[in-house]
Backbone of each chain as nested JSON, in Angstrom:
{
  "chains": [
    {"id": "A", "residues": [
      {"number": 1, "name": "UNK", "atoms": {"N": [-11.81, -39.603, -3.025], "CA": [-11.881, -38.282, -2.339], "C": [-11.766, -38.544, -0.835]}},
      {"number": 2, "name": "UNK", "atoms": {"N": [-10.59, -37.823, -0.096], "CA": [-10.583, -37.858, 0.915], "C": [-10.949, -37.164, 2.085]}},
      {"number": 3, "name": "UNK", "atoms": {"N": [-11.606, -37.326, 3.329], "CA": [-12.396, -36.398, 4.171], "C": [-11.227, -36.095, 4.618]}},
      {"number": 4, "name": "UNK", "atoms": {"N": [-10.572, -34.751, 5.124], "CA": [-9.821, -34.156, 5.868], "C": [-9.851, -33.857, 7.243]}},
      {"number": 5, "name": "UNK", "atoms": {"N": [-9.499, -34.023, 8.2], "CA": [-10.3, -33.363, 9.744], "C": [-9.16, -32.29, 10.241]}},
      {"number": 6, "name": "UNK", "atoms": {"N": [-9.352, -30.858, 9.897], "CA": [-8.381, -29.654, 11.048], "C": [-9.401, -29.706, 12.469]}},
      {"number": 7, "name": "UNK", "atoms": {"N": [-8.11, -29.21, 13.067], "CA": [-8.224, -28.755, 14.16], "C": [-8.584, -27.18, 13.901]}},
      {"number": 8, "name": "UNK", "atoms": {"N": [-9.197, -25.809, 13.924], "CA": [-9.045, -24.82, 13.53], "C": [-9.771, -23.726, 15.012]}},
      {"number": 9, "name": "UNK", "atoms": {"N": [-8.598, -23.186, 15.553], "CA": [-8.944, -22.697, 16.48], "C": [-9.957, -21.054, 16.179]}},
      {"number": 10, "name": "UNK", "atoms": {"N": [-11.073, -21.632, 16.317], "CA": [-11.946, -20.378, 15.802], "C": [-13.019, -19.826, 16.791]}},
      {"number": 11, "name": "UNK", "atoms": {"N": [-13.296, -18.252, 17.101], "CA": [-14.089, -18.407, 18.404], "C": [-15.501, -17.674, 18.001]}},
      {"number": 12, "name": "UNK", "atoms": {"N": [-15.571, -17.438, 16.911], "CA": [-17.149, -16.502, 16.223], "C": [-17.385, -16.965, 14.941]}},
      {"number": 13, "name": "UNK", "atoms": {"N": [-18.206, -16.59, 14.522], "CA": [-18.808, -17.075, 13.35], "C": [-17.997, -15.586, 12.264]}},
      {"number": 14, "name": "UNK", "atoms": {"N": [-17.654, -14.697, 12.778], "CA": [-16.581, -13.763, 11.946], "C": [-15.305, -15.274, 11.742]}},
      {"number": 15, "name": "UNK", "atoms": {"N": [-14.972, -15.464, 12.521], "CA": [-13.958, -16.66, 12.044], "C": [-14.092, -17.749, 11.181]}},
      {"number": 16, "name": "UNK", "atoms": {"N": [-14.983, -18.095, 11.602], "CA": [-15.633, -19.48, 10.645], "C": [-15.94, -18.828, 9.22]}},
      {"number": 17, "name": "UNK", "atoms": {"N": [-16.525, -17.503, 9.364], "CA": [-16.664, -16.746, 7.934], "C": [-15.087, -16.604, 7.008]}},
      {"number": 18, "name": "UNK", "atoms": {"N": [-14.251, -16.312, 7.753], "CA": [-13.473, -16.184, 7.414], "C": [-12.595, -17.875, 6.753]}},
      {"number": 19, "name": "UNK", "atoms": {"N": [-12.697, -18.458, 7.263], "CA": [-12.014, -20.048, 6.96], "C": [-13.173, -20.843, 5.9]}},
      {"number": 20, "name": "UNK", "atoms": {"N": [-14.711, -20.269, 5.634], "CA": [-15.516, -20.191, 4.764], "C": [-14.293, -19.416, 2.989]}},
      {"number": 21, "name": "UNK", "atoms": {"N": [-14.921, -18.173, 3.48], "CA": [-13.993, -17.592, 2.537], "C": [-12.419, -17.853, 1.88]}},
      {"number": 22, "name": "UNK", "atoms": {"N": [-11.549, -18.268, 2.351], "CA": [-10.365, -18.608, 2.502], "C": [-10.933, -20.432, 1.65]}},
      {"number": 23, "name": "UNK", "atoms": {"N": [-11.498, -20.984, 1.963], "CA": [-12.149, -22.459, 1.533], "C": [-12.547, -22.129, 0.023]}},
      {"number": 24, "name": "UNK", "atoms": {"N": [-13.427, -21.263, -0.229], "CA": [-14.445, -20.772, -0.674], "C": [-13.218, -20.51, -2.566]}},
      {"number": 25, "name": "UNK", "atoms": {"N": [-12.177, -20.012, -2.153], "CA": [-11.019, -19.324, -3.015], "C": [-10.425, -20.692, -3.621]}},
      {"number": 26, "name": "UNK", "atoms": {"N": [-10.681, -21.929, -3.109], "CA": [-9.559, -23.211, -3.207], "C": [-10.802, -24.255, -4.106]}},
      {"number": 27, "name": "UNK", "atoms": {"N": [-11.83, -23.753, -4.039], "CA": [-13.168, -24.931, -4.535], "C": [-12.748, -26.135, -4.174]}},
      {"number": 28, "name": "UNK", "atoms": {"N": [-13.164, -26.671, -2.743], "CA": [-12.899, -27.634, -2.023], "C": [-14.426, -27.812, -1.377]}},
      {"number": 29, "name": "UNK", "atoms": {"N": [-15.004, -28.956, -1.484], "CA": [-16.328, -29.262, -0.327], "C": [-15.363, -29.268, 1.203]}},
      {"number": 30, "name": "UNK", "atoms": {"N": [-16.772, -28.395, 1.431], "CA": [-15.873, -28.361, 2.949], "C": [-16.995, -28.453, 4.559]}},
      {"number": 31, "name": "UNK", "atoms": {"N": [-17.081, -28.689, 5.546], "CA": [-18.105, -28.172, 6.07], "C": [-17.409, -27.752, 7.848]}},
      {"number": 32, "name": "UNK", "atoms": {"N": [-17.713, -27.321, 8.482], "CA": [-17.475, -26.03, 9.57], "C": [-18.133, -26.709, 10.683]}},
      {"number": 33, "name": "UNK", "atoms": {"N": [-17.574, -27.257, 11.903], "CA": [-18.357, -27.464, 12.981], "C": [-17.668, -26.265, 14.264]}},
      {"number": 34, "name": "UNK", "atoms": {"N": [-18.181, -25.159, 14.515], "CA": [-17.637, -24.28, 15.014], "C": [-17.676, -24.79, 16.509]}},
      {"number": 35, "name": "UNK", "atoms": {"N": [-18.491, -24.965, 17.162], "CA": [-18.612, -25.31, 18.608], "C": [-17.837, -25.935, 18.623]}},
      {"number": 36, "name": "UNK", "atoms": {"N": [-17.076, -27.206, 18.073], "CA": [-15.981, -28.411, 18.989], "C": [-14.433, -28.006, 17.768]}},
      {"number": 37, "name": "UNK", "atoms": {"N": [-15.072, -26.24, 16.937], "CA": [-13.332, -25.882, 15.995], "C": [-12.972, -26.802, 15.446]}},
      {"number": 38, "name": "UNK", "atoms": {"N": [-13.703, -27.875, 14.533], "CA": [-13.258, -28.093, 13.425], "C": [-13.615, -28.11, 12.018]}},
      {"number": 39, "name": "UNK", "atoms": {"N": [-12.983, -28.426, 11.238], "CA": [-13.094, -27.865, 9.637], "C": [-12.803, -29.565, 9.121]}},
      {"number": 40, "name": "UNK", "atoms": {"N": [-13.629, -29.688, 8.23], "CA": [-13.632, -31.134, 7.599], "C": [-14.089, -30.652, 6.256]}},
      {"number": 41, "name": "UNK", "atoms": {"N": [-12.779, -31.376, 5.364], "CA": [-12.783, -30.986, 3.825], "C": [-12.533, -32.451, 2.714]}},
      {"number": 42, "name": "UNK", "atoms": {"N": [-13.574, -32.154, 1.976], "CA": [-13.445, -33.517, 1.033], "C": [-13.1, -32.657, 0.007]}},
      {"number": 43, "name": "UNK", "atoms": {"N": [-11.865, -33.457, -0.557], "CA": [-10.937, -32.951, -1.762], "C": [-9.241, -33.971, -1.675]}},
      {"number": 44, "name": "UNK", "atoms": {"N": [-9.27, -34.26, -3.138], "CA": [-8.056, -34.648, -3.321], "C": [-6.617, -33.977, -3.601]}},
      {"number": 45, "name": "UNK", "atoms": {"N": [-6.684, -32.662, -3.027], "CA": [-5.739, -32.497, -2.646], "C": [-4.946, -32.682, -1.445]}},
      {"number": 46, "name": "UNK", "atoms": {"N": [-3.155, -32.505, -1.275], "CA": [-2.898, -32.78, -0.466], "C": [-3.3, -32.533, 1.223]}},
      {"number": 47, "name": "UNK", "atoms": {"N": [-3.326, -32.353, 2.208], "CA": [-3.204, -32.089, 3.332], "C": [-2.568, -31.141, 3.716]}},
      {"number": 48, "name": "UNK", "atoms": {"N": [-1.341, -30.77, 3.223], "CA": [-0.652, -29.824, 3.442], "C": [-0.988, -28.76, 2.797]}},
      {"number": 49, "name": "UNK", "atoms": {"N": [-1.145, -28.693, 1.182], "CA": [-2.013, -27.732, 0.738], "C": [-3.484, -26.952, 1.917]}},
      {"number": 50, "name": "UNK", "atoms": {"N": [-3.837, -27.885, 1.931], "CA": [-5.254, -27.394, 2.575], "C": [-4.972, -26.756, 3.988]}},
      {"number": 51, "name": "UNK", "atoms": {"N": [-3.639, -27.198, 4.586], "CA": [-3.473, -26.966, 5.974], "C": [-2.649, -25.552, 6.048]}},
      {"number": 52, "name": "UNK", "atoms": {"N": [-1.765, -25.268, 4.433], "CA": [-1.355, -23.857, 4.275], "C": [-2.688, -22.809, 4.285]}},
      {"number": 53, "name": "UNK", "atoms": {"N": [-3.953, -23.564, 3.209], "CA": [-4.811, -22.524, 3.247], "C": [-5.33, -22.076, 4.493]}},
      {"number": 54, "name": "UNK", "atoms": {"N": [-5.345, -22.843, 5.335], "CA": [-6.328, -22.652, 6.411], "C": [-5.89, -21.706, 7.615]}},
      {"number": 55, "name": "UNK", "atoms": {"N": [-3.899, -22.01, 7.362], "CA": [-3.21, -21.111, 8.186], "C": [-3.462, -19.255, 7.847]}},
      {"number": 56, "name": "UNK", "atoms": {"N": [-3.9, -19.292, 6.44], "CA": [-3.502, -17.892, 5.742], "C": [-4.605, -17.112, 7.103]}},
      {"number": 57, "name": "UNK", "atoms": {"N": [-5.472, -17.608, 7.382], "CA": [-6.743, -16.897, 8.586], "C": [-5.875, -16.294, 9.225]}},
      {"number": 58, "name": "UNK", "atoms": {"N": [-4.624, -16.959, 10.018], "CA": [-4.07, -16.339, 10.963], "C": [-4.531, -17.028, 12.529]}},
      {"number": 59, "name": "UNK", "atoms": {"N": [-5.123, -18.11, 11.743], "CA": [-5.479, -19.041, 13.185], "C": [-4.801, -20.248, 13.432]}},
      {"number": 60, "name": "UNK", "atoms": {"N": [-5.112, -20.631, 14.206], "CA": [-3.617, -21.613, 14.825], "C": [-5.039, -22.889, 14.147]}},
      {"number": 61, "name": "UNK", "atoms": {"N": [-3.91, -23.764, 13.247], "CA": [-4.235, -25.088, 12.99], "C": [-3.81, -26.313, 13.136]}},
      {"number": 62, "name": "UNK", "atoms": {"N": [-4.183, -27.144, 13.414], "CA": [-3.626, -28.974, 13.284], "C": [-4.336, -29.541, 12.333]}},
      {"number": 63, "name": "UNK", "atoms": {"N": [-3.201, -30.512, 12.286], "CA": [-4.182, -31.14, 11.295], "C": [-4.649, -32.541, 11.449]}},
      {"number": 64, "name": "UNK", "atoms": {"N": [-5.599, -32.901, 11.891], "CA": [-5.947, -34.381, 12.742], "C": [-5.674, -35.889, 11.515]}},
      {"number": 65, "name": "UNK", "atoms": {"N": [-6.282, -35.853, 10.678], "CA": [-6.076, -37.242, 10.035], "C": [-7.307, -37.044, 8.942]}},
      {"number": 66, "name": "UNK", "atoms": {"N": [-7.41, -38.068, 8.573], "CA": [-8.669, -38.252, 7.309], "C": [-9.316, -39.614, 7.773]}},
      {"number": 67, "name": "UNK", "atoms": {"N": [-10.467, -39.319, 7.255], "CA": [-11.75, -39.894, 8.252], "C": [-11.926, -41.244, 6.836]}}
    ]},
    {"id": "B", "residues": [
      {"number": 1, "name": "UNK", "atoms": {"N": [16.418, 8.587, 17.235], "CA": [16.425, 9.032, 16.332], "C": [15.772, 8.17, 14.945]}},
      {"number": 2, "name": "UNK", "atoms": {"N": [14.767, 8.319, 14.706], "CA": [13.946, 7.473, 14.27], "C": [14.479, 7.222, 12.468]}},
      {"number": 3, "name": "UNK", "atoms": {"N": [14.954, 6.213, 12.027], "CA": [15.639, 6.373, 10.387], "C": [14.124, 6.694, 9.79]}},
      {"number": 4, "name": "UNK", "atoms": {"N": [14.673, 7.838, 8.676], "CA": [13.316, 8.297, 8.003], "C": [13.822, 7.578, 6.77]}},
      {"number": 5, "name": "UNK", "atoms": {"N": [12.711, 6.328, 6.725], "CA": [13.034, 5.89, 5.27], "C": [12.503, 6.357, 4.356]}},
      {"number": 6, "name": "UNK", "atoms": {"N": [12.362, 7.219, 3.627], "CA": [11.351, 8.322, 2.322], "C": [10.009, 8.321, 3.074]}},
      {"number": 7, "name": "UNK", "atoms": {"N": [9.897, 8.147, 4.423], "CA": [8.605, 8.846, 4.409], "C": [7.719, 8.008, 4.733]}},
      {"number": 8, "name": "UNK", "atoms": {"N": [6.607, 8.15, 5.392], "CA": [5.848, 6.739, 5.507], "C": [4.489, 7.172, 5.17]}},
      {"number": 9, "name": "UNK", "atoms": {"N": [3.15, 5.859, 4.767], "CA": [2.043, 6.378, 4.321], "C": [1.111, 5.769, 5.328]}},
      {"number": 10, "name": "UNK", "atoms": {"N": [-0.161, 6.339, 5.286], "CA": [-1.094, 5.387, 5.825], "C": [-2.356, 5.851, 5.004]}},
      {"number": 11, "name": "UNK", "atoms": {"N": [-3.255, 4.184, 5.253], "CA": [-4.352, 4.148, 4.515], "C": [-5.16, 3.886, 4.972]}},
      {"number": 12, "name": "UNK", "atoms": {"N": [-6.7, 4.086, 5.09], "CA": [-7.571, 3.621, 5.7], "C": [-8.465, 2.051, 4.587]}},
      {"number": 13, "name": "UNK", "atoms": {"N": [-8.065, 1.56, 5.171], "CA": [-9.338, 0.077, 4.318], "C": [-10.281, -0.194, 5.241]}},
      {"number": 14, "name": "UNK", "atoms": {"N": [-11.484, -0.31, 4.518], "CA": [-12.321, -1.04, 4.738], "C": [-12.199, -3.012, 5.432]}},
      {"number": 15, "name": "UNK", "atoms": {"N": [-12.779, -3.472, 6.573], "CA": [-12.793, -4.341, 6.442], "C": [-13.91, -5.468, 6.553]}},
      {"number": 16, "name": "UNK", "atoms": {"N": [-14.418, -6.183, 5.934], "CA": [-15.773, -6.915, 6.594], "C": [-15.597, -7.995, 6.866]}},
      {"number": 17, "name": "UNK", "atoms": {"N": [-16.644, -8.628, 7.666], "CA": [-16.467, -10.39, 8.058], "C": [-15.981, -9.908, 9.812]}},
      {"number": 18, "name": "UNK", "atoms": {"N": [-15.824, -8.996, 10.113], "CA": [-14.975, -9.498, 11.494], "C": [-16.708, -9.4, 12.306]}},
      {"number": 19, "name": "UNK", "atoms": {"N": [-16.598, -9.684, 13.665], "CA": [-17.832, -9.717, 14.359], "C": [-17.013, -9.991, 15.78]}},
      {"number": 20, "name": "UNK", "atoms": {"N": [-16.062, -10.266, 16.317], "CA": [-15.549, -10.095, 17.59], "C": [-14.244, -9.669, 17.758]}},
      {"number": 21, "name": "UNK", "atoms": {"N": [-13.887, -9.406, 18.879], "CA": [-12.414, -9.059, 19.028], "C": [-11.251, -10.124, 18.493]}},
      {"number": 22, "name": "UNK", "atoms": {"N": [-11.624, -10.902, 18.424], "CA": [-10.516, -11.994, 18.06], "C": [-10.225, -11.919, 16.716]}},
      {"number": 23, "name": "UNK", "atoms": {"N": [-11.69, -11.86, 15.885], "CA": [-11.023, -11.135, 14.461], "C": [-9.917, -9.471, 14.592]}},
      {"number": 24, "name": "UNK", "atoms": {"N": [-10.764, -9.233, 14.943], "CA": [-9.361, -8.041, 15.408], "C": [-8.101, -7.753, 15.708]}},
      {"number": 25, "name": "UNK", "atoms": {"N": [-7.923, -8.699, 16.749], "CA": [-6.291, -9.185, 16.886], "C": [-5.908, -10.198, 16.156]}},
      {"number": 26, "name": "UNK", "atoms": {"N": [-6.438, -11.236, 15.57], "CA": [-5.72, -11.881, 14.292], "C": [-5.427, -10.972, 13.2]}},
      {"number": 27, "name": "UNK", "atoms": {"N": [-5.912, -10.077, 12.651], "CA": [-6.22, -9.214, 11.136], "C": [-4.918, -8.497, 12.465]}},
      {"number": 28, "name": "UNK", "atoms": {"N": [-4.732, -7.515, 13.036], "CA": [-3.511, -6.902, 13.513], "C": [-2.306, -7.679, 13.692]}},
      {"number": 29, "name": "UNK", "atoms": {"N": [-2.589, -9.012, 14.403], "CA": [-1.167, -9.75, 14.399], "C": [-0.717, -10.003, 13.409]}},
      {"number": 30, "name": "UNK", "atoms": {"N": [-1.243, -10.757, 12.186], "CA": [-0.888, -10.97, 11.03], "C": [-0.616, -9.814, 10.152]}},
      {"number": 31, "name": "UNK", "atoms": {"N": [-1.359, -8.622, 9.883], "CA": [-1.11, -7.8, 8.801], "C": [0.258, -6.988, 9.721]}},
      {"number": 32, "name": "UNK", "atoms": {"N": [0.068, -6.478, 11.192], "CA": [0.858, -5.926, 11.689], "C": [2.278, -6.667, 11.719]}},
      {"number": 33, "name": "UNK", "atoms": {"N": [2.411, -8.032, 11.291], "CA": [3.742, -8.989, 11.599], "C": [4.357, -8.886, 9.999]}},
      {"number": 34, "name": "UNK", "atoms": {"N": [3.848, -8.262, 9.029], "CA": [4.064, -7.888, 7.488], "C": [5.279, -6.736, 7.726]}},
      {"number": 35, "name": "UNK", "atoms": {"N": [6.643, -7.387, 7.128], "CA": [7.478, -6.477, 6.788], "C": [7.197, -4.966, 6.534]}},
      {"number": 36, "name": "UNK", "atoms": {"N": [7.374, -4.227, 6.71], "CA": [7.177, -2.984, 6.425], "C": [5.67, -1.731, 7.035]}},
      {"number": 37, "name": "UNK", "atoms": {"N": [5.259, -2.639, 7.833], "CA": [3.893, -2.561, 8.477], "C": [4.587, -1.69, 9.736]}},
      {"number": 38, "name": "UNK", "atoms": {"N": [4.431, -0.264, 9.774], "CA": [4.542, 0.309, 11.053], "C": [3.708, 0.019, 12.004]}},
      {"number": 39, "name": "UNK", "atoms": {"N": [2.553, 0.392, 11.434], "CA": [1.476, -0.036, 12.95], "C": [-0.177, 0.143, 12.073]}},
      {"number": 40, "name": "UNK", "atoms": {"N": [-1.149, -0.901, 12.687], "CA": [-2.012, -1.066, 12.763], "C": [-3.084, -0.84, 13.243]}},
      {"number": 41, "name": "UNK", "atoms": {"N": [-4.325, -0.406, 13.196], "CA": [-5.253, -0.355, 13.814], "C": [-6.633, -0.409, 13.49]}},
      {"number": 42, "name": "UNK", "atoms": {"N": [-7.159, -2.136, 13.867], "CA": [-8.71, -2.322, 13.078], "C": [-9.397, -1.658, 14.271]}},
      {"number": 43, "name": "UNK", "atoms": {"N": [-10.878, -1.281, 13.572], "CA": [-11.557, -1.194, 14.371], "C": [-12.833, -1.834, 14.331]}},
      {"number": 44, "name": "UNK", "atoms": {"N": [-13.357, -2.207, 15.012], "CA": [-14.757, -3.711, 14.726], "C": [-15.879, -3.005, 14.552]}},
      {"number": 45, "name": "UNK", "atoms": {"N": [-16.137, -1.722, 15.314], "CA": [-17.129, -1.183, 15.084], "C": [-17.196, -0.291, 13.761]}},
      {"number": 46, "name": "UNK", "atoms": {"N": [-16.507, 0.15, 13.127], "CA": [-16.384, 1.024, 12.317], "C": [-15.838, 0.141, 10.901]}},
      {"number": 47, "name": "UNK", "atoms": {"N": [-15.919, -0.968, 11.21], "CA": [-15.214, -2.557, 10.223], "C": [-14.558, -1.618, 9.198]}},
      {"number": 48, "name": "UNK", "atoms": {"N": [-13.194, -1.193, 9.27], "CA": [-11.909, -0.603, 8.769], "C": [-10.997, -0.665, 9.821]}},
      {"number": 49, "name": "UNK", "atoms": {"N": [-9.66, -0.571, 8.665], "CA": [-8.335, -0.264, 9.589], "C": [-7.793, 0.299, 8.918]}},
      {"number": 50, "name": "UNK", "atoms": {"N": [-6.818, 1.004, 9.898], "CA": [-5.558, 2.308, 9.512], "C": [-4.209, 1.456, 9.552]}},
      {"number": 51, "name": "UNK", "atoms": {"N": [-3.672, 1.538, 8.564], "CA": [-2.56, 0.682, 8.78], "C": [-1.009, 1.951, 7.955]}},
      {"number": 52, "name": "UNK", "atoms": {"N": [-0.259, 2.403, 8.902], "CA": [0.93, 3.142, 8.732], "C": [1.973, 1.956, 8.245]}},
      {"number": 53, "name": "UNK", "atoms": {"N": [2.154, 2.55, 6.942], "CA": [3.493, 1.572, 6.363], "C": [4.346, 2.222, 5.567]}},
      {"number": 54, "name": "UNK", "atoms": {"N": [5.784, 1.75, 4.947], "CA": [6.784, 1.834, 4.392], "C": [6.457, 1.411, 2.917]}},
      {"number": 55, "name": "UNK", "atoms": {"N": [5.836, 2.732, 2.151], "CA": [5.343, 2.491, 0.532], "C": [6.225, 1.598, -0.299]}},
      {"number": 56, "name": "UNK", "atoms": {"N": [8.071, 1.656, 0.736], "CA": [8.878, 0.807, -0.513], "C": [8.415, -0.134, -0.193]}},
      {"number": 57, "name": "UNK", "atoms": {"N": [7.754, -1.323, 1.142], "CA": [7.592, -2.668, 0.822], "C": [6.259, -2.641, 0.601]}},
      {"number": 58, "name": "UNK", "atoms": {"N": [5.441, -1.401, 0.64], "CA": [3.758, -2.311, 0.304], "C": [2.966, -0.939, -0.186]}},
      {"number": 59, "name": "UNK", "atoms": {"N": [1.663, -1.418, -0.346], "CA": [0.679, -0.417, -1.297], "C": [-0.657, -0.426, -0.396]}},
      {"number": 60, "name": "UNK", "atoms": {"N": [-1.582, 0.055, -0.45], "CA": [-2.7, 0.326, -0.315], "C": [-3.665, -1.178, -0.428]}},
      {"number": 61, "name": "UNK", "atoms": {"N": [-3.276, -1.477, -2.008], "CA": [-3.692, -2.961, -2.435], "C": [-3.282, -3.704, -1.974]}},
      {"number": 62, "name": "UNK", "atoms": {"N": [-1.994, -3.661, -2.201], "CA": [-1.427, -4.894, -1.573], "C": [-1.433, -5.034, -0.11]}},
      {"number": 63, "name": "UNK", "atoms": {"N": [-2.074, -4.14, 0.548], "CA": [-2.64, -4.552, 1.686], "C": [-3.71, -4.678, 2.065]}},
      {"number": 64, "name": "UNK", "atoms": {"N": [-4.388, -4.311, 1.502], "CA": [-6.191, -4.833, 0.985], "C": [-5.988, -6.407, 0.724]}},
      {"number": 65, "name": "UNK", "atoms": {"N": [-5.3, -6.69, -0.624], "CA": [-4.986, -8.37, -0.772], "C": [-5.038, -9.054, 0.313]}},
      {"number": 66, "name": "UNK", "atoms": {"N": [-3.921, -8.434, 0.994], "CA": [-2.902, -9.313, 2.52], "C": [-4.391, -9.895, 3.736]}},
      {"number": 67, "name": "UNK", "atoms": {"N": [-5.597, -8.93, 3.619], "CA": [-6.58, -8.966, 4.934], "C": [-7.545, -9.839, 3.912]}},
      {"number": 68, "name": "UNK", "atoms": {"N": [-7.842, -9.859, 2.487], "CA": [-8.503, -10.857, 1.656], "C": [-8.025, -11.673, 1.785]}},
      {"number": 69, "name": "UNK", "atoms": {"N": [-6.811, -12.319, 1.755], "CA": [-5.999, -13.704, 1.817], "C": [-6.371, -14.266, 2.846]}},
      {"number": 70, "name": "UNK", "atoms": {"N": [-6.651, -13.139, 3.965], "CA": [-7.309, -14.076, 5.578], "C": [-8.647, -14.552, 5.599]}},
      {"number": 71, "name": "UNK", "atoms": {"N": [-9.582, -14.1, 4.635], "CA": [-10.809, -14.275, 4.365], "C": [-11.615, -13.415, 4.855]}},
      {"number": 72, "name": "UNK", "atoms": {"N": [-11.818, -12.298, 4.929], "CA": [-12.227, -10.955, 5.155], "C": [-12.211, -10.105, 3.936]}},
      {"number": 73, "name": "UNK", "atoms": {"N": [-13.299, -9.777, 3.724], "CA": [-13.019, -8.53, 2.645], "C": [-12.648, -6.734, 2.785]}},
      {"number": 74, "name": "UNK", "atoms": {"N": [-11.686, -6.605, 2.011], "CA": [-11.521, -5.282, 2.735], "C": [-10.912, -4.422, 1.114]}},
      {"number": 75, "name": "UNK", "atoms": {"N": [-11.082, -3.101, 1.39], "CA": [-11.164, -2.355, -0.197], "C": [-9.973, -1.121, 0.72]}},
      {"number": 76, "name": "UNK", "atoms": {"N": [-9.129, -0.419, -0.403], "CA": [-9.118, 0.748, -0.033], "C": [-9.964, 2.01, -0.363]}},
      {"number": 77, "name": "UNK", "atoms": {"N": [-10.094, 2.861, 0.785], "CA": [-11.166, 3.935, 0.813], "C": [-11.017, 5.025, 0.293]}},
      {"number": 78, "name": "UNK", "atoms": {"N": [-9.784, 5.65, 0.938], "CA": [-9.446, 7.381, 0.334], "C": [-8.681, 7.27, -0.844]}}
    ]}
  ]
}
């Protein structure tokens, strides 16, 4: 299982709720560090998968590497 | 001279999860950047939006879906 690290440009906890929810639809462990906007997900799926879900928010993402 | 394509509808949905303006203009840029989407308008305090569209490319639901897919929940009302 690989740790994932986005970049996820998010500025409230309405956002982070939202990339919660959007996570939440994919059953992926995931966890939310909102202050430094990023999203770190353990799951063996691809990267790109996870980096489509994360776009559906409508927030601008990168996708940094796996930890 | 504005083409009247059969007519256009609008719906009011419900939306929840937003808590600042930025949810606001994401949920408008995105649902408002949807083919057939005349125009938009959330409102944060009243957590719904009015969204004027072209019934041939979309529905009520299917634009309820479109603001769930962002991770927000939102129902239609009337």
């Amino acid at each position: 299982m690989a740790t994932h690290e986005f970049f996820v440009d998010m500025t409230c906890e309405g956002c982070s709720g939202a990339v919660t929810r959007v996570l939440k639809k994919i059953d992926v462990k995931f966890d939310i560090d909102l202050p430094n906007k990023k999203v770190f997900i353990e799951s063996d799926k691809d990267s790109d998968v996870l980096l489509e879900t994360l776009k559906k928010t409508g927030k601008t993402v990168t996708y940094i590497g796996t930890k | 001279m504005m083409a009247q394509s059969g007519g256009l509808c609008s719906v009011t949905l419900t939306v929840e999860g937003m808590t600042c303006g930025s949810c606001v203009q994401t949920i408008e840029q995105q649902i408002g950047g949807l083919s057939g989407v005349i125009h938009i308008e959330v409102s944060l305090e009243q957590k719904n939006a009015t969204v004027i569209f072209d019934p041939a490319s979309h529905s009520p639901e299917s634009l309820a879906d479109a603001i769930e897919d962002m991770g927000f929940e939102s129902d239609v009302t009337n």
